[in-house]
PDB file of N, CA, C and O in Angstrom, chain B, residues numbered from 101:
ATOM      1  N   UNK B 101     -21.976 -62.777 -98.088  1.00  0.00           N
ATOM      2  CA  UNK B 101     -20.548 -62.908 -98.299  1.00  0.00           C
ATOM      3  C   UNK B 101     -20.012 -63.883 -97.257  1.00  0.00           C
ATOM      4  O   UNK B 101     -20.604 -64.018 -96.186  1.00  0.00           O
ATOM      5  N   UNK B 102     -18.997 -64.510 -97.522  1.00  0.00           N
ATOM      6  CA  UNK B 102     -18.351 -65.456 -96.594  1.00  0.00           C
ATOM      7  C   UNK B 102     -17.916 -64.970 -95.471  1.00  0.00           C
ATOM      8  O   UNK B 102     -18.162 -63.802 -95.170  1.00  0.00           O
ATOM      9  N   UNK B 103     -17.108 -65.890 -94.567  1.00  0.00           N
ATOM     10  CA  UNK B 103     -15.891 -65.217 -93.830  1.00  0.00           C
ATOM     11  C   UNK B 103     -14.863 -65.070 -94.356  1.00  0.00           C
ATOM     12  O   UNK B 103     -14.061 -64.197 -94.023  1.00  0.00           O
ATOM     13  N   UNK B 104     -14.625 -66.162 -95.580  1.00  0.00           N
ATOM     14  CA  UNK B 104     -13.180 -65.911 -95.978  1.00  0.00           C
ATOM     15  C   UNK B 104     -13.182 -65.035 -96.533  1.00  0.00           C
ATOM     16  O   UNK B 104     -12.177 -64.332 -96.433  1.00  0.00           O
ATOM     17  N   UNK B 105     -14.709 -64.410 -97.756  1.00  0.00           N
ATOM     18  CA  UNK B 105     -14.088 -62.962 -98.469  1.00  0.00           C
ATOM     19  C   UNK B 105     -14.112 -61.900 -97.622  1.00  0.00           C
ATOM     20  O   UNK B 105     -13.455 -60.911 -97.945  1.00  0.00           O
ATOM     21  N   UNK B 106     -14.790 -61.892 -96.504  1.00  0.00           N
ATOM     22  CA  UNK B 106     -14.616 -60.516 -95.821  1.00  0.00           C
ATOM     23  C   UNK B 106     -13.486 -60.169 -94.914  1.00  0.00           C
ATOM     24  O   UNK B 106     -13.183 -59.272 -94.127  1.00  0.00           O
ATOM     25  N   UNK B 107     -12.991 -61.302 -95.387  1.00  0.00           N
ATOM     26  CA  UNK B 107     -11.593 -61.182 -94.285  1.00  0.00           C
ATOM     27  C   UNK B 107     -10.281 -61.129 -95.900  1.00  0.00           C
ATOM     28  O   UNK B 107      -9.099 -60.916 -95.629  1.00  0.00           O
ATOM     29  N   UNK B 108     -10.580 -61.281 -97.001  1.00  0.00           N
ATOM     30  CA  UNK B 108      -9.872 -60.560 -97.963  1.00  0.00           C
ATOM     31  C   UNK B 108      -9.655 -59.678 -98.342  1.00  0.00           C
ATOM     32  O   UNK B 108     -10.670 -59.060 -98.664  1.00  0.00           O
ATOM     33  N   UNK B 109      -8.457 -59.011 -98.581  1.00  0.00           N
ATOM     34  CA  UNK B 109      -8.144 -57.331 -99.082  1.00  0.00           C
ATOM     35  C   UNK B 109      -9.104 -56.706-100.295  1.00  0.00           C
ATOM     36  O   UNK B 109      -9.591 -55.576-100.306  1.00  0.00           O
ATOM     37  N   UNK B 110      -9.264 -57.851-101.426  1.00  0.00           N
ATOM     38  CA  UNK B 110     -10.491 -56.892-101.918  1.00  0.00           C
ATOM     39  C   UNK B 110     -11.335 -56.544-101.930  1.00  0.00           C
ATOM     40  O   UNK B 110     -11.713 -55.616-102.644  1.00  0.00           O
ATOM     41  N   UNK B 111     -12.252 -57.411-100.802  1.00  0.00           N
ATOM     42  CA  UNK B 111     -13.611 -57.273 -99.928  1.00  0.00           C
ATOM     43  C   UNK B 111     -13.515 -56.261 -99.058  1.00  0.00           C
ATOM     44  O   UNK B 111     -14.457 -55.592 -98.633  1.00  0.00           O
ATOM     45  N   UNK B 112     -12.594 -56.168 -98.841  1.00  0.00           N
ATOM     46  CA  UNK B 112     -12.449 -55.181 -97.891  1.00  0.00           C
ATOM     47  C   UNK B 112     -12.484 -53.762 -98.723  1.00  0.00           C
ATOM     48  O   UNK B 112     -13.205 -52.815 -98.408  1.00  0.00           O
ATOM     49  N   UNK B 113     -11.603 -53.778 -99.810  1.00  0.00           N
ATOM     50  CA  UNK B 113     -11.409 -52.002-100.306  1.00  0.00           C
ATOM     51  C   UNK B 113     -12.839 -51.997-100.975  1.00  0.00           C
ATOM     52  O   UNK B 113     -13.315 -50.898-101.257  1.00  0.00           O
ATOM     53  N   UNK B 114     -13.647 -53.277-101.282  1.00  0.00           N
ATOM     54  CA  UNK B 114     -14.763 -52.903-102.239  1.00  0.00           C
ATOM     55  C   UNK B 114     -15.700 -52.171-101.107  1.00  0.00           C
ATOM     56  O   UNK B 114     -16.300 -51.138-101.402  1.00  0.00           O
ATOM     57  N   UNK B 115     -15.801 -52.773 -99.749  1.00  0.00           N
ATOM     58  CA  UNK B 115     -16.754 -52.086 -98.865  1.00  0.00           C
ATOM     59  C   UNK B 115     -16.348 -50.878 -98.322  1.00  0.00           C
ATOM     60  O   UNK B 115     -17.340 -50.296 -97.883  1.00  0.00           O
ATOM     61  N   UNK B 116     -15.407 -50.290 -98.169  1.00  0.00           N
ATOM     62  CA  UNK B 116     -14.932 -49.289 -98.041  1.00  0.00           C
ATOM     63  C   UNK B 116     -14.698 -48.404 -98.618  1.00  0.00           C
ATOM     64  O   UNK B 116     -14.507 -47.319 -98.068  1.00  0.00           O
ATOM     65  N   UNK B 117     -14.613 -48.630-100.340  1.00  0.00           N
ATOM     66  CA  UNK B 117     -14.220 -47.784-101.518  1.00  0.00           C
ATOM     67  C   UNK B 117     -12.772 -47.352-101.323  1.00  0.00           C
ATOM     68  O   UNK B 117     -12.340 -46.209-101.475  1.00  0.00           O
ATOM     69  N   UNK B 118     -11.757 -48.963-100.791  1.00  0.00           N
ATOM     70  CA  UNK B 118     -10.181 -47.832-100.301  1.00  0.00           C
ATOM     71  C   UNK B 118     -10.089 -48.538-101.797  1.00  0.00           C
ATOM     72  O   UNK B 118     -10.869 -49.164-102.515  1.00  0.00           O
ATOM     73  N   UNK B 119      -8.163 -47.924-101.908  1.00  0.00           N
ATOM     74  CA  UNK B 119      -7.403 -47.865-103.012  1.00  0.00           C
ATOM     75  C   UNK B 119      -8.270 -48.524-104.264  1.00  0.00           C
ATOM     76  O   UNK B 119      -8.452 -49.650-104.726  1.00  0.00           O
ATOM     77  N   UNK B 120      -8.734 -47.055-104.566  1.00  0.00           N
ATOM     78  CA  UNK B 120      -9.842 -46.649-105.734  1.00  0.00           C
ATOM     79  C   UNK B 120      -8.302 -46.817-107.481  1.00  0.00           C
ATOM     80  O   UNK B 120      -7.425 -45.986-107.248  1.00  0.00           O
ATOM     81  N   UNK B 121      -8.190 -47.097-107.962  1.00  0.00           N
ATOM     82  CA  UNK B 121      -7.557 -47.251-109.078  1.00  0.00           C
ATOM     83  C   UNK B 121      -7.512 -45.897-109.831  1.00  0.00           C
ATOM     84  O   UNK B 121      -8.579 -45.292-109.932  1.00  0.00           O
ATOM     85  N   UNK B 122      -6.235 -45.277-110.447  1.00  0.00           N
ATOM     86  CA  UNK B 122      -6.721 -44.126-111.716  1.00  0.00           C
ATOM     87  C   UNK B 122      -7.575 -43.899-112.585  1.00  0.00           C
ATOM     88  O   UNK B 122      -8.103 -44.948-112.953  1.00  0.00           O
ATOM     89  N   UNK B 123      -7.786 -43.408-112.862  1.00  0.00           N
ATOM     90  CA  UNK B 123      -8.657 -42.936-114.111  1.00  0.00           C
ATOM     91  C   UNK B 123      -8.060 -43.266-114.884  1.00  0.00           C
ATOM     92  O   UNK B 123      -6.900 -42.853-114.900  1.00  0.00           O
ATOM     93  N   UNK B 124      -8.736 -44.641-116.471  1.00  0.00           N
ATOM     94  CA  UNK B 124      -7.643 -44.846-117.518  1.00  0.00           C
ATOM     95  C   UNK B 124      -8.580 -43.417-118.818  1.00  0.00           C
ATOM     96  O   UNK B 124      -9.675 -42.860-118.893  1.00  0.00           O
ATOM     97  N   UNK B 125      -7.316 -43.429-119.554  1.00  0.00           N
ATOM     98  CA  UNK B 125      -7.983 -42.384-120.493  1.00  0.00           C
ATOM     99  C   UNK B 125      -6.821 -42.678-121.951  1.00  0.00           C
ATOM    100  O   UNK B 125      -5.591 -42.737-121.936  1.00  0.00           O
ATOM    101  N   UNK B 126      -7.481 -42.775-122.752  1.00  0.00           N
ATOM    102  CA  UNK B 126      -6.916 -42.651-124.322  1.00  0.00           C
ATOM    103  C   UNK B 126      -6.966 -44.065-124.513  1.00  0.00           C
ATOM    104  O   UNK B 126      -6.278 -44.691-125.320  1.00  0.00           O
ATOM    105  N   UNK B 127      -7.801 -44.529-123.745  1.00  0.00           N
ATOM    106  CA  UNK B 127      -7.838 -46.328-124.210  1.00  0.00           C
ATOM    107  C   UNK B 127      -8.829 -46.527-125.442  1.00  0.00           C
ATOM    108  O   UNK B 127      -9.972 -46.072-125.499  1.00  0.00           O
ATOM    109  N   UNK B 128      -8.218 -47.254-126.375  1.00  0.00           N
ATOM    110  CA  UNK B 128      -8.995 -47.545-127.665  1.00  0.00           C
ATOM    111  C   UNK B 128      -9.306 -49.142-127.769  1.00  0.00           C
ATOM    112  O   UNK B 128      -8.385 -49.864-127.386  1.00  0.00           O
ATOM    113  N   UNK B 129     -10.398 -49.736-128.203  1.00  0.00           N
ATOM    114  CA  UNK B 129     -10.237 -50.910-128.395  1.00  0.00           C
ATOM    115  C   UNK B 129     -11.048 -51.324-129.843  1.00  0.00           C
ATOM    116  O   UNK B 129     -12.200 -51.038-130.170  1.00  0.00           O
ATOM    117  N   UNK B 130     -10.023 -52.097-130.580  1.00  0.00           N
ATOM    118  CA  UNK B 130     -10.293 -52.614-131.529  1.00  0.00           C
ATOM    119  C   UNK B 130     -10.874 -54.053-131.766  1.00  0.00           C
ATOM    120  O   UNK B 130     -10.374 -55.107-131.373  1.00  0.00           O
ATOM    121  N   UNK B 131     -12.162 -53.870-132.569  1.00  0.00           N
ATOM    122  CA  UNK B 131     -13.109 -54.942-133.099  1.00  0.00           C
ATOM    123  C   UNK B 131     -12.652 -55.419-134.546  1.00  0.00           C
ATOM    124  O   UNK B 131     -11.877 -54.946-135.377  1.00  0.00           O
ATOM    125  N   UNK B 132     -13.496 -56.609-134.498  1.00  0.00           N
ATOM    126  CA  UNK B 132     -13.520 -57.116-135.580  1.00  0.00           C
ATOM    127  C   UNK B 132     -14.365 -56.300-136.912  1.00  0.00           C
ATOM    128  O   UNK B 132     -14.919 -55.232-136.652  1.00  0.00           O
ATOM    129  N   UNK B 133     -14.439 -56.965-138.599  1.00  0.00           N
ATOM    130  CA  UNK B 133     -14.955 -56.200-138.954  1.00  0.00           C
ATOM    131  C   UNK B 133     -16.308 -56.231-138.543  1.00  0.00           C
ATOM    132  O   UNK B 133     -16.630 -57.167-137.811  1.00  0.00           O
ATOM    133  N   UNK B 134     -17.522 -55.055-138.996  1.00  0.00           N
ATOM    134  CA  UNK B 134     -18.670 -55.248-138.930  1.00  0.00           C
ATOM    135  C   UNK B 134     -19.936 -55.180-140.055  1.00  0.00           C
ATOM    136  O   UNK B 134     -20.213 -54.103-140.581  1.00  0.00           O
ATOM    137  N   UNK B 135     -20.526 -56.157-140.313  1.00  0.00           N
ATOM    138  CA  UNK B 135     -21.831 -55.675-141.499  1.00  0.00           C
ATOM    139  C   UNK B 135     -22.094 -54.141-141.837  1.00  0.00           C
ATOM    140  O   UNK B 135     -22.367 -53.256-141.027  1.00  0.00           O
ATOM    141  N   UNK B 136     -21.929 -54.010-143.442  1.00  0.00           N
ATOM    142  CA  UNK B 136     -22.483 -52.680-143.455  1.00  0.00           C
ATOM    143  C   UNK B 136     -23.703 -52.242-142.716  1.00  0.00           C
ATOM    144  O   UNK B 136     -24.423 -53.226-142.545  1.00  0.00           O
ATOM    145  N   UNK B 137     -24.177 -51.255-142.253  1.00  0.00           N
ATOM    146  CA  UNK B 137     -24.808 -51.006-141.609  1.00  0.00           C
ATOM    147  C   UNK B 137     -25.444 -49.636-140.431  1.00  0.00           C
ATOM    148  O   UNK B 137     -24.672 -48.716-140.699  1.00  0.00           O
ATOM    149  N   UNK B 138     -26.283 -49.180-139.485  1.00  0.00           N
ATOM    150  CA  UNK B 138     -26.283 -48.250-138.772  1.00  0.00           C
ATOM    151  C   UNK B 138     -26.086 -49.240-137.571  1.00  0.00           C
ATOM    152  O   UNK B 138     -26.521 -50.391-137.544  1.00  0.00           O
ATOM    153  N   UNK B 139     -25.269 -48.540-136.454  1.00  0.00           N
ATOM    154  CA  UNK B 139     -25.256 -49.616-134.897  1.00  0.00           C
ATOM    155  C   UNK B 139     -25.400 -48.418-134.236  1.00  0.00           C
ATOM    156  O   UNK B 139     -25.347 -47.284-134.711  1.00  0.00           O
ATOM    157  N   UNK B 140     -25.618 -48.826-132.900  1.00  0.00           N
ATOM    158  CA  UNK B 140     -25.726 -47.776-131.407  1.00  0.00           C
ATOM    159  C   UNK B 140     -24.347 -48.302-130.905  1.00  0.00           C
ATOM    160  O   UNK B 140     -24.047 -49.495-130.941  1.00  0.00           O
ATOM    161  N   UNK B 141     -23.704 -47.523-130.534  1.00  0.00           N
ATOM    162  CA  UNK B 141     -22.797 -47.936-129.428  1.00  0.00           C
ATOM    163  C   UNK B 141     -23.211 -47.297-127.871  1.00  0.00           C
ATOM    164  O   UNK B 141     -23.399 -46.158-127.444  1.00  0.00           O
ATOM    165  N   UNK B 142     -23.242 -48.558-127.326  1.00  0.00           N
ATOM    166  CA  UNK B 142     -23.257 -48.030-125.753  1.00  0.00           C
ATOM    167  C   UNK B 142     -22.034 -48.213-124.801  1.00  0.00           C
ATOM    168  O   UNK B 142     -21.443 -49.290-124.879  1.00  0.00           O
ATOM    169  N   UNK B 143     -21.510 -47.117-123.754  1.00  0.00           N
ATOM    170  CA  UNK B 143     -20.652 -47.863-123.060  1.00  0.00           C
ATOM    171  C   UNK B 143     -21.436 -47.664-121.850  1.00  0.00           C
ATOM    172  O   UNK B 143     -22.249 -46.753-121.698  1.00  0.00           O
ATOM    173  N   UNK B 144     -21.050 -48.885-120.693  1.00  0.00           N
ATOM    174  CA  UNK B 144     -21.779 -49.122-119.314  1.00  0.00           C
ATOM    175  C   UNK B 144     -20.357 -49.048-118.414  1.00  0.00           C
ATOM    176  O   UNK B 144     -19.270 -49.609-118.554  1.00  0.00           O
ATOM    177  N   UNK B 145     -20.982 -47.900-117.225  1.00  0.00           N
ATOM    178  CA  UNK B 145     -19.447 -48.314-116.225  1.00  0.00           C
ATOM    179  C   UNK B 145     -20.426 -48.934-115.080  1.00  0.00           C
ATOM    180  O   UNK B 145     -21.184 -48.361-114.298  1.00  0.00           O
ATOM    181  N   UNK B 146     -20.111 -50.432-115.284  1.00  0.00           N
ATOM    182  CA  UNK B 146     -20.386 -51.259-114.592  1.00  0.00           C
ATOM    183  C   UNK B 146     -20.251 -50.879-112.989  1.00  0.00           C
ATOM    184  O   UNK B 146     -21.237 -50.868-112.252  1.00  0.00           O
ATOM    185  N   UNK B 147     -18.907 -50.567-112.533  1.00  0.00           N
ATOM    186  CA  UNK B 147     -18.978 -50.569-111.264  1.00  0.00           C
ATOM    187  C   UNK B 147     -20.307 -48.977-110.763  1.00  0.00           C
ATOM    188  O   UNK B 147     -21.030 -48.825-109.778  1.00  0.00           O
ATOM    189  N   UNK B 148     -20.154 -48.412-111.568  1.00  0.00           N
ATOM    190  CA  UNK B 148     -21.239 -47.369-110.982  1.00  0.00           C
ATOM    191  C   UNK B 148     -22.953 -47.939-111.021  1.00  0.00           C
ATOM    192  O   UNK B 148     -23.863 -47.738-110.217  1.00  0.00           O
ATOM    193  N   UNK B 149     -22.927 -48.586-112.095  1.00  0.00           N
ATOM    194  CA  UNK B 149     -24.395 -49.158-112.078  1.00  0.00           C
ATOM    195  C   UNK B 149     -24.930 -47.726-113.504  1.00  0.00           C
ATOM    196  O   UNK B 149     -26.087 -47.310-113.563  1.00  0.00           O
ATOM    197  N   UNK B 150     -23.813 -47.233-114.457  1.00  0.00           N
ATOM    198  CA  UNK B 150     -24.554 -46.084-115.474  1.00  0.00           C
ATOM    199  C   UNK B 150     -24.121 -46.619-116.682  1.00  0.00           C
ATOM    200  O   UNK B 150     -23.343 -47.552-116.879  1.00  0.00           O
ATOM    201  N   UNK B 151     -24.615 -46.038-117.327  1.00  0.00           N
ATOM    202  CA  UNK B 151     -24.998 -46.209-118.747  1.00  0.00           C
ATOM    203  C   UNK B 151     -24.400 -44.772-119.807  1.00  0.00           C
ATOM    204  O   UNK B 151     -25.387 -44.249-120.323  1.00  0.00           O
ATOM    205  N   UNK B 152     -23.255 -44.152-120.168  1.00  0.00           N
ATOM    206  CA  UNK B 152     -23.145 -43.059-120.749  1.00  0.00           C
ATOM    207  C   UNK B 152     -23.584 -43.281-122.249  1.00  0.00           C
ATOM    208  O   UNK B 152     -23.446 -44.256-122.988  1.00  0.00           O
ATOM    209  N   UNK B 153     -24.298 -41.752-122.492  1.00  0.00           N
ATOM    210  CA  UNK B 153     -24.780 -41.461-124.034  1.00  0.00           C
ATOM    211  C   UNK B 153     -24.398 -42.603-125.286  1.00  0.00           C
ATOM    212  O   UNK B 153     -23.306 -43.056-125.630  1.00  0.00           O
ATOM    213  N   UNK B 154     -25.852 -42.870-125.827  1.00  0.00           N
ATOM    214  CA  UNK B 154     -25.258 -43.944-127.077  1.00  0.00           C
ATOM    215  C   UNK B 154     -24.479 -42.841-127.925  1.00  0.00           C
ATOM    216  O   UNK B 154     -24.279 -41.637-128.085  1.00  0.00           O
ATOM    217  N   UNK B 155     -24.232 -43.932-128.284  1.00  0.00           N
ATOM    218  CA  UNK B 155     -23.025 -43.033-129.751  1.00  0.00           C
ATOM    219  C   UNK B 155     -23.366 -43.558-131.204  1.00  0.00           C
ATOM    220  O   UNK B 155     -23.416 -44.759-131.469  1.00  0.00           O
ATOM    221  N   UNK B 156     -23.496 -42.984-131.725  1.00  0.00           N
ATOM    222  CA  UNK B 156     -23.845 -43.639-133.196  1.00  0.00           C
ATOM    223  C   UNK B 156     -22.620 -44.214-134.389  1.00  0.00           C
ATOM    224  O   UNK B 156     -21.497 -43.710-134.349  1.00  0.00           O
ATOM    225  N   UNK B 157     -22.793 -44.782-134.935  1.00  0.00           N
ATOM    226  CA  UNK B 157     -21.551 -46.204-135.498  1.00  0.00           C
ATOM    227  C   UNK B 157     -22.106 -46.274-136.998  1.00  0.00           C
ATOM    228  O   UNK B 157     -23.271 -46.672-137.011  1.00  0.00           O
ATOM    229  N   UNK B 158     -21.638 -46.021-138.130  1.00  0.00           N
ATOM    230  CA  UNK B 158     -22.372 -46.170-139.868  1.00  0.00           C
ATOM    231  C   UNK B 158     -20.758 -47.190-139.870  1.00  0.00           C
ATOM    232  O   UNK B 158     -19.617 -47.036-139.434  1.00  0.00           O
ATOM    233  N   UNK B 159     -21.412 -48.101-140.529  1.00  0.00           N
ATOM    234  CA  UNK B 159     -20.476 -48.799-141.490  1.00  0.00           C
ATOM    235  C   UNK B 159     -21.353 -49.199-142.833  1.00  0.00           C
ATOM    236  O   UNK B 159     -22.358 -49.894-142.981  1.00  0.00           O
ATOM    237  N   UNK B 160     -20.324 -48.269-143.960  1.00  0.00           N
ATOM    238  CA  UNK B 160     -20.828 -48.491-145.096  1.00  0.00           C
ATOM    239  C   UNK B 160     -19.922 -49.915-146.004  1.00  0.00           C
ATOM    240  O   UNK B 160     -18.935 -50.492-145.548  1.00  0.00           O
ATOM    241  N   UNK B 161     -20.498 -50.178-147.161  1.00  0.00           N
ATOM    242  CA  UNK B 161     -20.310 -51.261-147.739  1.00  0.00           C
ATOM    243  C   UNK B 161     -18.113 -51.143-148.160  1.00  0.00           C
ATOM    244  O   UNK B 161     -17.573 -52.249-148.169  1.00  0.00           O
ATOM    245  N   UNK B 162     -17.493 -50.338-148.342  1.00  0.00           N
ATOM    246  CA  UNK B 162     -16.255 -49.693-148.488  1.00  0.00           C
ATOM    247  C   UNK B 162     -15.637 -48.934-147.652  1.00  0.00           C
ATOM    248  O   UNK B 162     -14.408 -48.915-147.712  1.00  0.00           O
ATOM    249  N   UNK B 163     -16.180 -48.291-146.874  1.00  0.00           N
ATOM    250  CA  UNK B 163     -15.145 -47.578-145.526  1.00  0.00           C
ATOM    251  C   UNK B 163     -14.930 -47.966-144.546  1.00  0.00           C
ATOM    252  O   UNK B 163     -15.318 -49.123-144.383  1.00  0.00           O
ATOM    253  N   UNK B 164     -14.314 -47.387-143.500  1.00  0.00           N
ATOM    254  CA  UNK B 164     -14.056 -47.891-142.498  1.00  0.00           C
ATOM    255  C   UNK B 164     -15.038 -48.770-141.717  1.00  0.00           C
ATOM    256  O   UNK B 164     -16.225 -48.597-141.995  1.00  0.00           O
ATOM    257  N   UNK B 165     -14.683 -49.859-140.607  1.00  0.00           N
ATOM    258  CA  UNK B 165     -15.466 -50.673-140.553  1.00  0.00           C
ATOM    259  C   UNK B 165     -15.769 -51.487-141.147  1.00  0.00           C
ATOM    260  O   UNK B 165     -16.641 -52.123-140.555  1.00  0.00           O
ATOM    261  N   UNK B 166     -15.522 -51.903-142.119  1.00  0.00           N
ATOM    262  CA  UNK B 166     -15.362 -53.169-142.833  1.00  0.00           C
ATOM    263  C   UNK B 166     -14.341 -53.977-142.989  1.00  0.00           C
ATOM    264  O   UNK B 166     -14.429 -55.099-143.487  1.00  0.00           O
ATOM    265  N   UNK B 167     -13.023 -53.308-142.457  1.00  0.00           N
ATOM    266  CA  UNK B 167     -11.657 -54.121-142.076  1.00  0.00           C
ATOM    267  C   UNK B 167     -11.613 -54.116-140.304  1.00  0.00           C
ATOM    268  O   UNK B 167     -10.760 -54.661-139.602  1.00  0.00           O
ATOM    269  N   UNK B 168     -12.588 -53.472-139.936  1.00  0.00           N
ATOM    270  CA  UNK B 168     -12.613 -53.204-138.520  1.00  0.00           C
ATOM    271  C   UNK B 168     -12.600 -52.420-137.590  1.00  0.00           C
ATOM    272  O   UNK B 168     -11.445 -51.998-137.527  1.00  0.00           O
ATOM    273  N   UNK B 169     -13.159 -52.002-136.878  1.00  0.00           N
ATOM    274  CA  UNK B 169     -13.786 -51.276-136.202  1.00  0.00           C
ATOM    275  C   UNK B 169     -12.504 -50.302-134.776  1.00  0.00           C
ATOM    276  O   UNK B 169     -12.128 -51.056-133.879  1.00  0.00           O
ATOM    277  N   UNK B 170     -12.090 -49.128-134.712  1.00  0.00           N
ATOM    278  CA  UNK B 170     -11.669 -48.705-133.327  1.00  0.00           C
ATOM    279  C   UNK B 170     -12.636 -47.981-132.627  1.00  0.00           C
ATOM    280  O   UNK B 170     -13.555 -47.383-133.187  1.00  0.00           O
ATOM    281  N   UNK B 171     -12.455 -48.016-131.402  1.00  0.00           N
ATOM    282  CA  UNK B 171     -13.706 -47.090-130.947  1.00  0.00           C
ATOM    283  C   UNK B 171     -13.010 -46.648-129.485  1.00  0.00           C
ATOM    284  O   UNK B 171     -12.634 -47.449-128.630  1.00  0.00           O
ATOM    285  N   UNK B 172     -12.919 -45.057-129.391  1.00  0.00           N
ATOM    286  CA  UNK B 172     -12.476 -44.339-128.527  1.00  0.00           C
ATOM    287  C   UNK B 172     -13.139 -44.598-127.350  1.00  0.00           C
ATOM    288  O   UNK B 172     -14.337 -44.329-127.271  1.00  0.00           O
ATOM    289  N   UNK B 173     -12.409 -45.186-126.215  1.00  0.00           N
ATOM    290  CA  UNK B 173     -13.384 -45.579-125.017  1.00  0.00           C
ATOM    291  C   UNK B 173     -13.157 -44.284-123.921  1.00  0.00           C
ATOM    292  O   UNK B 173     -12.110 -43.730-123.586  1.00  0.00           O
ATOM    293  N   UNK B 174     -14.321 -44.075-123.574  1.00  0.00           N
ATOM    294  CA  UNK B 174     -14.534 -42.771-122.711  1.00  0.00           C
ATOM    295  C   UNK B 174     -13.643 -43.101-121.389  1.00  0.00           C
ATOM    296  O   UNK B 174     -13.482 -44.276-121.059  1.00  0.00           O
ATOM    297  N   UNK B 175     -13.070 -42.039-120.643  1.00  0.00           N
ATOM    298  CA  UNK B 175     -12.156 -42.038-119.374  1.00  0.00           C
ATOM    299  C   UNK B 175     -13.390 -42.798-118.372  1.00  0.00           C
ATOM    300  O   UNK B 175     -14.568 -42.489-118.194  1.00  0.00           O
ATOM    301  N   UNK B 176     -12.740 -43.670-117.941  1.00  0.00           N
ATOM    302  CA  UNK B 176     -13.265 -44.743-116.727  1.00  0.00           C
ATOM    303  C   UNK B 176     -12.643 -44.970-115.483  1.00  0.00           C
ATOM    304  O   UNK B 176     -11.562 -44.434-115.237  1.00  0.00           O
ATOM    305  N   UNK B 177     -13.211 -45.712-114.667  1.00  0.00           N
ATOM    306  CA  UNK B 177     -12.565 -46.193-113.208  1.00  0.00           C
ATOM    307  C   UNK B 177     -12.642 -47.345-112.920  1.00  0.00           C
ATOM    308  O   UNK B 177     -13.804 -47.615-112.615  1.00  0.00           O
ATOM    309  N   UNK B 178     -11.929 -48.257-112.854  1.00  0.00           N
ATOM    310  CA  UNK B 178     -12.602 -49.668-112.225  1.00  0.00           C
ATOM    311  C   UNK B 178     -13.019 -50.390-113.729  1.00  0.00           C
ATOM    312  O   UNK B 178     -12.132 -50.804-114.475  1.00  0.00           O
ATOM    313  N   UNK B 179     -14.336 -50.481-114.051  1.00  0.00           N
ATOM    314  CA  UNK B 179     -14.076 -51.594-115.555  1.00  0.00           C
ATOM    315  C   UNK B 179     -15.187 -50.586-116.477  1.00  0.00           C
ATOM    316  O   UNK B 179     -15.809 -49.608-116.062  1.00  0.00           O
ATOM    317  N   UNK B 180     -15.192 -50.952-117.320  1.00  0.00           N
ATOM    318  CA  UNK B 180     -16.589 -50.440-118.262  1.00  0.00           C
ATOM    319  C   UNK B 180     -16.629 -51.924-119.396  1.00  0.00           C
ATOM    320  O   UNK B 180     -15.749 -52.743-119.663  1.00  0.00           O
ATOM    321  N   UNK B 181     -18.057 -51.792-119.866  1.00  0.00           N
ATOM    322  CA  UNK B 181     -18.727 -52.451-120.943  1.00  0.00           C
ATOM    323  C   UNK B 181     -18.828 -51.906-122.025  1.00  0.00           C
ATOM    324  O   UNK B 181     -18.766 -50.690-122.207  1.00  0.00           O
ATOM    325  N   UNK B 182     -19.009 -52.817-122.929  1.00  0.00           N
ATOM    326  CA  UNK B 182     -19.155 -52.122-124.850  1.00  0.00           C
ATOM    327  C   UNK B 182     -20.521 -53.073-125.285  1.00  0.00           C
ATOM    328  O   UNK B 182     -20.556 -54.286-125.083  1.00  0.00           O
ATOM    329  N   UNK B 183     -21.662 -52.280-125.932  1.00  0.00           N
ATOM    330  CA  UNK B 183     -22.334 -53.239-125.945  1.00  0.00           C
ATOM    331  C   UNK B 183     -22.593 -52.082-127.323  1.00  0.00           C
ATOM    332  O   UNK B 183     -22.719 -50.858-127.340  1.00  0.00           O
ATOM    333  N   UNK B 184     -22.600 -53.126-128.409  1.00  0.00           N
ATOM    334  CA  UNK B 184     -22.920 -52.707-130.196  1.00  0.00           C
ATOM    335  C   UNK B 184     -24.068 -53.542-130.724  1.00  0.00           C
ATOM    336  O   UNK B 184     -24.213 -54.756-130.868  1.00  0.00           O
ATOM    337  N   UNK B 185     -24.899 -52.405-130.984  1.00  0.00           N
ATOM    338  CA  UNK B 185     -26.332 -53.095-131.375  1.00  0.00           C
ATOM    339  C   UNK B 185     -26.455 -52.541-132.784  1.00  0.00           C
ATOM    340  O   UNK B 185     -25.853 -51.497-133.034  1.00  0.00           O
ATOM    341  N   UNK B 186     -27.230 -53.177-133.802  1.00  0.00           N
ATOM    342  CA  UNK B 186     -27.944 -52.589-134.947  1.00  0.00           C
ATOM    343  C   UNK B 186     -28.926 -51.749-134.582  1.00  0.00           C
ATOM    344  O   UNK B 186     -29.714 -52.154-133.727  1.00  0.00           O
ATOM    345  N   UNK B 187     -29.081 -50.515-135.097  1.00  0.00           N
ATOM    346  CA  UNK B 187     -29.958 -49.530-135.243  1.00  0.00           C
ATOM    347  C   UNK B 187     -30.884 -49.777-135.852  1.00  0.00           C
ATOM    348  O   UNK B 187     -30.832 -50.227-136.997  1.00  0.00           O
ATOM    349  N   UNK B 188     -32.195 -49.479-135.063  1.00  0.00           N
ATOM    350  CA  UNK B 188     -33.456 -49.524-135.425  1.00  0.00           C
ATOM    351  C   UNK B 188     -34.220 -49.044-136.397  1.00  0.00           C
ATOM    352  O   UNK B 188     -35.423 -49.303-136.422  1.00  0.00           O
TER     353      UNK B 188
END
């Protein structure tokens, strides 16, 4: 790390873990549509370095998911990832 970032406020709360952010919760985020199909959904909370439970995703040729996708994002801290794969 530099001098200049360690002498910055967010270098600083990141090494320290100060003013930690709320917990967001009831956050939804909406996709585009997706191929009929089976997918995994994974979410990653990046700042922890984890990976919570895949979730499983059907989009059939007429229901939901084919105008587009919402997907209930689990209560987080700091950032999380969405990563949607086709099922094996």
């Amino acid at each position: 790390m530099t001098a200049a970032a360690k002498r910055s406020p967010w270098a600083a709360q990141l090494e320290r873990n100060e003013a930690v952010p709320p917990e967001v919760q009831g956050l939804e985020v909406r996709l585009p549509a997706l191929e009929p199909g089976k997918y995994s959904v994974r979410w990653l909370q990046t700042w922890a370095g984890t990976e919570l439970p895949r979730e499983p995703l059907a989009v059939s040729t007429s229901g939901p998911g084919t105008r587009g996708v919402e997907l209930k994002c689990p209560p987080f801290t700091r950032d999380l990832a969405l990563i949607i794969e086709q099922a094996k």
